[in-house]
C-alpha positions as CSV (number, residue, x, y, z in Angstrom):
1,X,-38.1,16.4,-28.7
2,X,-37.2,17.1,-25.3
3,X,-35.9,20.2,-23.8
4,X,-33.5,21.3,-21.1
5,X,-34.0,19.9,-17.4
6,X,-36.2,21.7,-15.3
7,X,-33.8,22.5,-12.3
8,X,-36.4,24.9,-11.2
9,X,-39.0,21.7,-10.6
10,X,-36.6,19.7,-8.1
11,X,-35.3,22.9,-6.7
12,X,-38.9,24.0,-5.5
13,X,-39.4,20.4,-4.1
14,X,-36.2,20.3,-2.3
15,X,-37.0,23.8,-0.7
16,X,-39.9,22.5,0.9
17,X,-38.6,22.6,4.6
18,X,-40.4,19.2,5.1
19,X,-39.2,17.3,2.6
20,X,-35.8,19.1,3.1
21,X,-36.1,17.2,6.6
22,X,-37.0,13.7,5.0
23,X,-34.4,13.9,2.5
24,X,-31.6,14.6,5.3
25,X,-33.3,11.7,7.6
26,X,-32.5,9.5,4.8
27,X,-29.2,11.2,3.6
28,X,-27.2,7.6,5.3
29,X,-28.3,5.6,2.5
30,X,-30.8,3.5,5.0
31,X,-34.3,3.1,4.8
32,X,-37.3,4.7,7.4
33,X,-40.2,4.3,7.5
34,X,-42.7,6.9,6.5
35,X,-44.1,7.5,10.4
36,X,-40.5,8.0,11.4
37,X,-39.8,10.7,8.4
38,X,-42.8,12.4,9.5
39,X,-41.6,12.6,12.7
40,X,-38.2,13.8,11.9
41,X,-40.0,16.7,9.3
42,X,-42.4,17.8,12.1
43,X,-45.6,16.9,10.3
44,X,-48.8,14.6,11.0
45,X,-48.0,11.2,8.6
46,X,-51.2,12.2,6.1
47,X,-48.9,15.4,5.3
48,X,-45.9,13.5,5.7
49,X,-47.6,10.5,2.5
50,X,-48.3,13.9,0.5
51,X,-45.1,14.9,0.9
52,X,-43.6,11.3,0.1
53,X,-45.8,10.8,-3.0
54,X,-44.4,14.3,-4.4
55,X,-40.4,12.8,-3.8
56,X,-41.6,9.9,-5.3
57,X,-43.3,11.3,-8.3
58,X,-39.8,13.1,-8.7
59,X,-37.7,10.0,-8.9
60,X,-36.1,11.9,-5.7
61,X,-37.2,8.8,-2.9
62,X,-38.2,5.3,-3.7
63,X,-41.2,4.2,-1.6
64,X,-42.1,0.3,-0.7
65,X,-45.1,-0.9,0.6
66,X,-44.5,-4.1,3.3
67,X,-47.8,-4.8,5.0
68,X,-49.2,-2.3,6.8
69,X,-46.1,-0.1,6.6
70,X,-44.1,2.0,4.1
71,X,-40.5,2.0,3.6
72,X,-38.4,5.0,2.3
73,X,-35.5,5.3,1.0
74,X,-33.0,8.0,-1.5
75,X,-33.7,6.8,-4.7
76,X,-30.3,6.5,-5.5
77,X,-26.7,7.8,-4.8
78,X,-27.2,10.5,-7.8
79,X,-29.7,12.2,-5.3
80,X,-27.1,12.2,-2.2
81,X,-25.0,13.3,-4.4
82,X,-27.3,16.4,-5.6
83,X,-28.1,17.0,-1.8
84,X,-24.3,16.8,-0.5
85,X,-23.5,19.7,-3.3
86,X,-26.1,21.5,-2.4
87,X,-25.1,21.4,1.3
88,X,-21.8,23.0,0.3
89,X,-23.7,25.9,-1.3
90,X,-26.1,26.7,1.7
91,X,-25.8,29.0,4.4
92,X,-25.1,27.4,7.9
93,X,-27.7,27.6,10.6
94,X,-26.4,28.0,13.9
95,X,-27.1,25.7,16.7
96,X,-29.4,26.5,19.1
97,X,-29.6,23.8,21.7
98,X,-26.1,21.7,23.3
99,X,-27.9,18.9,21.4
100,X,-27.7,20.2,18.1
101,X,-24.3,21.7,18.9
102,X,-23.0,18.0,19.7
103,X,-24.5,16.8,16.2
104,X,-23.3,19.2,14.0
105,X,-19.7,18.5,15.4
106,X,-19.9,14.7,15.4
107,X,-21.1,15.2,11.9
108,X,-18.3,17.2,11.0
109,X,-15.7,14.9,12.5
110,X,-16.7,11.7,10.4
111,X,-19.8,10.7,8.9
112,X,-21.8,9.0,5.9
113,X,-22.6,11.1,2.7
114,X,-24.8,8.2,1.4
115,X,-22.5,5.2,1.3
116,X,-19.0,6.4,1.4
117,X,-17.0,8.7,4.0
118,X,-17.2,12.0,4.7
119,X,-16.2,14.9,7.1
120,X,-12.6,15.3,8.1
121,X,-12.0,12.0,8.5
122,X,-12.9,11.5,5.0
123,X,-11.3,14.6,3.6
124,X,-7.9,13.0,5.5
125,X,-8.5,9.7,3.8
126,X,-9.0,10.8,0.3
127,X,-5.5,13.2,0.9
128,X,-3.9,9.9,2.4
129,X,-4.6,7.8,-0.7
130,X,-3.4,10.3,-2.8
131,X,-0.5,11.1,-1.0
132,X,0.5,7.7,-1.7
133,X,-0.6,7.3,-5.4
134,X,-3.4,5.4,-4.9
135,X,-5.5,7.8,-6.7
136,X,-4.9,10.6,-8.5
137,X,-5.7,13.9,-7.1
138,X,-6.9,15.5,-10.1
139,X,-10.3,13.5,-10.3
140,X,-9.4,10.8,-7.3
141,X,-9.3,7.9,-10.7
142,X,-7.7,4.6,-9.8
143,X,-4.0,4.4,-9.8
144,X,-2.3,1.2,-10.8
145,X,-0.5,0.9,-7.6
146,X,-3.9,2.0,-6.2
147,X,-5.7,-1.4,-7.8
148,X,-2.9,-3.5,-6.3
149,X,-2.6,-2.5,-2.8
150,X,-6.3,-2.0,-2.5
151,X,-7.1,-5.1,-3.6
152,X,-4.3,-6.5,-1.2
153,X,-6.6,-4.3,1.8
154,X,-9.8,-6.4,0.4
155,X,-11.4,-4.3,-1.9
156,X,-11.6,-5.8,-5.8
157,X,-11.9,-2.5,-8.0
158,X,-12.5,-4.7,-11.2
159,X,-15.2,-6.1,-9.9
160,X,-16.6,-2.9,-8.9
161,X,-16.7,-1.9,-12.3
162,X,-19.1,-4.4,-12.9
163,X,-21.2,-2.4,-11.3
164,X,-23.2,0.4,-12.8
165,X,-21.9,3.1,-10.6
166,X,-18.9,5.0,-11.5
167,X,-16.1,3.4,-9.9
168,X,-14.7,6.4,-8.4
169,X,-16.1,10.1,-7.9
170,X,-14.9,13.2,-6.2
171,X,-17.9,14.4,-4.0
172,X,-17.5,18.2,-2.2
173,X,-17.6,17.5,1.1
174,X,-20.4,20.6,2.8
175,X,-18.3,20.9,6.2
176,X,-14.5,20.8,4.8
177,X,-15.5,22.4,1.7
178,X,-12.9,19.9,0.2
179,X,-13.5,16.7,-1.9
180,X,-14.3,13.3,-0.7
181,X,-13.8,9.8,-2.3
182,X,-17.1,8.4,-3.8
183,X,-18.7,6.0,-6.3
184,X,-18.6,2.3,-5.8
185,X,-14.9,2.4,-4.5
186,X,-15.7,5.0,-1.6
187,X,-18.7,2.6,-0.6
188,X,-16.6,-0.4,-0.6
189,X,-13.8,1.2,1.4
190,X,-16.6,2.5,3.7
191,X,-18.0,-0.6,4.3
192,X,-14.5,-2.3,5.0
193,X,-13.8,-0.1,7.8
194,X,-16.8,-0.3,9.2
195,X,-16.7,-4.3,9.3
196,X,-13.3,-3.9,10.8
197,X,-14.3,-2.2,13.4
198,X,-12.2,1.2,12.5
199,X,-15.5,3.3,13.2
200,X,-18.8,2.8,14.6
201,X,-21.9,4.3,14.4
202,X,-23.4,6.9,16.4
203,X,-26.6,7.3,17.5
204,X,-27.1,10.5,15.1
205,X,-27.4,7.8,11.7
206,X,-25.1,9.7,9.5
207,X,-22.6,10.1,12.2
208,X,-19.3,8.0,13.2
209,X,-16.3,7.9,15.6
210,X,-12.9,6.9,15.1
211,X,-12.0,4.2,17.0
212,X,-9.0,3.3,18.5
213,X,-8.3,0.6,16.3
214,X,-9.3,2.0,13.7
215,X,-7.1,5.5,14.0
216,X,-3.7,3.2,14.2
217,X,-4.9,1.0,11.7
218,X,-5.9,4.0,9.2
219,X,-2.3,5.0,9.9
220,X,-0.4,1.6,8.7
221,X,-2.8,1.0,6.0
222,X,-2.7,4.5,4.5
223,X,-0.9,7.1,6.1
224,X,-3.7,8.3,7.4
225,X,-3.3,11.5,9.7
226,X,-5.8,13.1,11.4
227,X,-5.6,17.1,12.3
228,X,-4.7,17.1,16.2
229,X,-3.9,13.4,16.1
């Protein structure tokens, strides 16, 4: 018969300030490979493979072999999901360097939380599609009107549900302290902008910029305002 889950296991492996580094490196839904996470946790690769096997062992990363070199990625969006709630939860640790000042702000601004959007821009798209009945605030579900005009922007919600991911999920967001659209319908959107052109990537992985473009188009698709815009 089996018992409860053992928080206390994952919660030990995720304290690990290593692995705490990997996981983050690979918090953009991407893959790395495992000289690159070693790199980003401070640690020579033998430590960095000890480290990786552990995750694995977990079911926290999924590890692929390809010739000579080992790929890494989040196992799935469950554990971004785990790691973004946990971000809301933990104390802040205050930049140091104008480097890190810069990152922490572009993250805030707009970024990646696995798949979907997140940061302010993200908070102020999930309150635009409410605010127009696309989804419902309580639990950001799928309006009706919501399925029509979405699927008039380019995104097919019943064929999302195909899928094995929930359709839609309200994720806390760690710098707003507010919820974000996710699920297979925040990824989708997500990936729509992006192809657009509506944000770009940064060179920090997780972070993105408004564009131009993409802040008036944001606007006539949804409503979307931004907080000094």
């Amino acid at each position: 018969m089996e018992g409860d889950v053992d928080v206390a296991a994952v919660a030990q492996l995720i304290a690990n300030p290593a692995r705490a580094a990997m996981l983050d490196a690979l918090f953009d839904g991407g893959e790395q490979p495992s000289g690159a996470l070693a790199a980003a946790a401070g640690v020579a690769p033998s430590t960095a493979s000890e480290h990786l096997a552990r995750l694995a062992r977990a079911g926290l990363v999924a590890v692929e072999t390809r010739g000579r070199e080992r790929r890494v990625r989040l196992a799935g969006p469950e554990v971004s999901d785990a790691l973004e709630a946990l971000s809301a939860i933990a104390p802040q640790r205050p930049a140091r360097t104008l480097r890190g000042s810069d990152r922490i702000r572009a993250l805030r601004a707009a970024r990646t939380c696995y798949d979907h959007l997140a940061g302010a821009l993200g908070v102020a798209v999930t309150d635009a599609l409410c605010g127009r009945r696309l989804l419902h605030r309580d639990d950001l579900s799928l309006t009706a009107r919501g399925n029509r005009e979405l699927r008039e922007f380019g995104l097919d919600a019943e064929n999302l549900r195909r899928g094995s991911r929930p359709l839609t999920r309200a994720c806390l967001d760690w710098s707003e302290r507010r919820h974000h659209l996710a699920g297979a319908l925040g990824a989708a959107l997500c990936d729509e902008i992006l192809r657009r052109g509506w944000v770009e990537r940064l060179p920090e992985r997780r972070a993105l910029r408004l564009t131009p473009a993409g802040a008036s188009g944001l606007a006539d698709a949804f409503g979307v305002v931004l907080s000094g815009s």
